[in-house]
KEKEKE-338568 format. One line per field, with one value per residue (C-alpha): residue number from 1; x, y, z. Coordinates in steps of 0.02 Angstrom, whole numbers, always signed. Last residue first. Layout:
BEGIN
k: NUM/... .
c1: X/... .
c2: Y/... .
c3: Z/... .
***
This chain:
BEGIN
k: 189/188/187/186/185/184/183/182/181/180/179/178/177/176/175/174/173/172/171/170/169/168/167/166/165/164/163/162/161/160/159/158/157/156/155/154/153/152/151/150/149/148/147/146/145/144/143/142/141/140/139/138/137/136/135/134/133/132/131/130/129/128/127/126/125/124/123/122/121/120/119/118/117/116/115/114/113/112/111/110/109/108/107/106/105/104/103/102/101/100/99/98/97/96/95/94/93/92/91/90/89/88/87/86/85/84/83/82/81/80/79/78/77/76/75/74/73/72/71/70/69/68/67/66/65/64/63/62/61/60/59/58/57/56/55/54/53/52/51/50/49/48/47/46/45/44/43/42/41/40/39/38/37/36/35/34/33/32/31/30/29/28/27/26/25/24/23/22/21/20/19/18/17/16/15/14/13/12/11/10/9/8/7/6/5/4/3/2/1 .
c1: +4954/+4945/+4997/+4842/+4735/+4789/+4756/+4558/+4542/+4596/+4472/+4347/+4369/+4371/+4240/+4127/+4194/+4129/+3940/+3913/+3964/+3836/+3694/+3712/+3701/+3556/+3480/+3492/+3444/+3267/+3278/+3284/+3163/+3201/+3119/+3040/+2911/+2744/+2598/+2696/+2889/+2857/+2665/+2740/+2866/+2721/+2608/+2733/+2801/+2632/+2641/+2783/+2715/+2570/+2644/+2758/+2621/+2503/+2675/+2691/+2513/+2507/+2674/+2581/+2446/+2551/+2651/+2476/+2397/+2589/+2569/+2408/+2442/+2614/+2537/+2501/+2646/+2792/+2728/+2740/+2924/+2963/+2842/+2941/+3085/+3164/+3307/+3475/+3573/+3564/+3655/+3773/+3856/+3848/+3957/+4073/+4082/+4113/+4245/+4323/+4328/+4402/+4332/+4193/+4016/+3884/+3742/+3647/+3761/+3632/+3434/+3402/+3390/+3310/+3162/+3016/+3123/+3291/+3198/+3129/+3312/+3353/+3241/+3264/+3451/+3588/+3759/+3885/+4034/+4193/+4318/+4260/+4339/+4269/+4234/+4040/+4078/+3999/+3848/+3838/+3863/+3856/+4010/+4016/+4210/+4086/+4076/+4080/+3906/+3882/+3692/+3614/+3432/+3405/+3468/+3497/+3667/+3765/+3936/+4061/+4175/+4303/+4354/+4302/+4303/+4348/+4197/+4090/+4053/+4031/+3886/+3780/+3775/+3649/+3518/+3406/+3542/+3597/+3409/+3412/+3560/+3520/+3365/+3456/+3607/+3482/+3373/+3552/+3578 .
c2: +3782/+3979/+4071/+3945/+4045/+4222/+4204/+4115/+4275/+4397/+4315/+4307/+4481/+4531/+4411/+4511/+4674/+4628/+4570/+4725/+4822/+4707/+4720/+4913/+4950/+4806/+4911/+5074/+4996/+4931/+5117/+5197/+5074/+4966/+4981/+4836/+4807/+4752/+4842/+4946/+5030/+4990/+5056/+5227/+5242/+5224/+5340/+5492/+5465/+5469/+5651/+5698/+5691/+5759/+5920/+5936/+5936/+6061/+6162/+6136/+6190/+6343/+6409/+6381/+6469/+6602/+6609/+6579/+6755/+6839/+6826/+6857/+7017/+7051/+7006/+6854/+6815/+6929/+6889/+6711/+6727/+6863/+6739/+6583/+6673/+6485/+6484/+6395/+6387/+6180/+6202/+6321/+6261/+6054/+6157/+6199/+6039/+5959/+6084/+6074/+5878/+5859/+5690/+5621/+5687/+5594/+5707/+5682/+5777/+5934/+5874/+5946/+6128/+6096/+5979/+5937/+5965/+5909/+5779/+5717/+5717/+5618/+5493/+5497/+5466/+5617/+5604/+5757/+5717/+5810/+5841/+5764/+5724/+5798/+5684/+5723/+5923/+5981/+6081/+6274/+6325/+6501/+6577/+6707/+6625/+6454/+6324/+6168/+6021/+5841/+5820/+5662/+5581/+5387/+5430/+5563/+5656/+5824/+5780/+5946/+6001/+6129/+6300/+6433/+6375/+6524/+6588/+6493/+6570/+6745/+6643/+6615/+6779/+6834/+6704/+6769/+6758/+6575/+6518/+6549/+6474/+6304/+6308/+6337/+6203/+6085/+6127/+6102/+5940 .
c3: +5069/+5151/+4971/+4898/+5055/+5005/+4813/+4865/+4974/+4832/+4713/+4816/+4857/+4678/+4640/+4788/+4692/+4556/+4607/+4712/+4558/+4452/+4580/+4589/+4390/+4390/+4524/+4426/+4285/+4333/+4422/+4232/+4166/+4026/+3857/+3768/+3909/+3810/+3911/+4039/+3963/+3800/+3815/+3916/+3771/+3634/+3737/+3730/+3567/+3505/+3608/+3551/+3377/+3423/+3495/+3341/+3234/+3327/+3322/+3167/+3090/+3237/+3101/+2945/+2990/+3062/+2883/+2788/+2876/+2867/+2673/+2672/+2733/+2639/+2462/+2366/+2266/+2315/+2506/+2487/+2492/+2631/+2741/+2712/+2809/+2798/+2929/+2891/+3066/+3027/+2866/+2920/+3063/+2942/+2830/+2974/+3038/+2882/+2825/+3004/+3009/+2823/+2755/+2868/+2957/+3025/+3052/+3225/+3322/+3361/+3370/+3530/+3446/+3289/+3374/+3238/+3084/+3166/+3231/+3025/+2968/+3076/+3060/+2853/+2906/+2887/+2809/+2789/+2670/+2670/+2534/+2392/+2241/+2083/+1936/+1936/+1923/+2058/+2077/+2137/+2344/+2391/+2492/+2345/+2314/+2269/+2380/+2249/+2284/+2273/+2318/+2392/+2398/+2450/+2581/+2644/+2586/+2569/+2454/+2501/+2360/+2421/+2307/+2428/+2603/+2683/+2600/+2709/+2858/+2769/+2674/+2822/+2878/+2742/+2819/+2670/+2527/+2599/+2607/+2415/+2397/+2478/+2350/+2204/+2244/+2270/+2103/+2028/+2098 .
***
């Protein structure tokens, strides 16, 4: 949990507004987990996060699947509400602000081991690498959607639901009327 701790600091000193949001939460023990990985971790008066004691109670847990875990990666902007959050809401939330404004400046590290230009050579690298990444990814998700929704439907269609939207409002308010009909005719016997 320490390594954890480490690493969320580091990104904390080079996103330096990141810790102003949260100090106010000096003292509170937030549990961060994925299964099957997890950290319990204190926010320190620094607004840096060190490990917690294994007896402390937690305030608010943050949960995110493998899945999740892996959009937020690919898509960091569409990928918002797909922690679970619990204990104190605006801890949680707040934590969870942080977390996913985090921004690796990957660049400023390699530099202090192989130089600035190399440095920015591997950071671009790195950069057309995940896009190229991302691109296929959406694209496998592409062909798999169009092969649920074709070669073995799994997936319905929008207008499939569309029509089975309008069939079962036509089919309620014919009961309705049926209903108010048969009601009307027992009044008449």
């Amino acid at each position: 949990m320490k390594l954890t701790a480490d690493a969320l600091n580091h990104l904390l000193r080079q996103n330096a507004w990141a810790s102003e949001q949260l100090r106010p939460y000096a003292g509170k023990i937030v549990r961060i987990s994925m299964p099957p990985l997890g950290a319990t971790l204190a926010i320190d008066r620094a607004g840096e996060f060190s490990t917690a004691p294994h007896d402390a109670e937690i305030d608010a847990e943050i949960g995110l699947t493998p899945g999740a875990a892996l959009r937020m990666l690919l898509e960091p902007d569409a990928a918002s509400g797909l922690a679970t959050l619990q204990g104190d809401a605006e801890l949680a939330a707040a934590v969870g602000k942080v977390l996913h404004g985090l921004r690796w400046d990957a660049e400023e590290d390699l530099s202090r081991i192989v130089g600035d230009i190399p440095a920015h050579e591997l950071s671009q690298a790195g950069a057309r690498i995940r896009q190229e990444i991302a691109r296929q990814a959406m694209s496998m998700a592409g062909m798999l959607s169009e092969f649920w929704l074709e070669e073995q439907p799994q997936i319905a269609k929008k207008r499939h639901l569309d029509n089975f939207s309008r069939d079962v409002d036509a089919l309620r308010d014919d009961v309705e009327r049926f209903a108010k009909r048969l009601e009307r005719l027992e009044k008449n016997i």
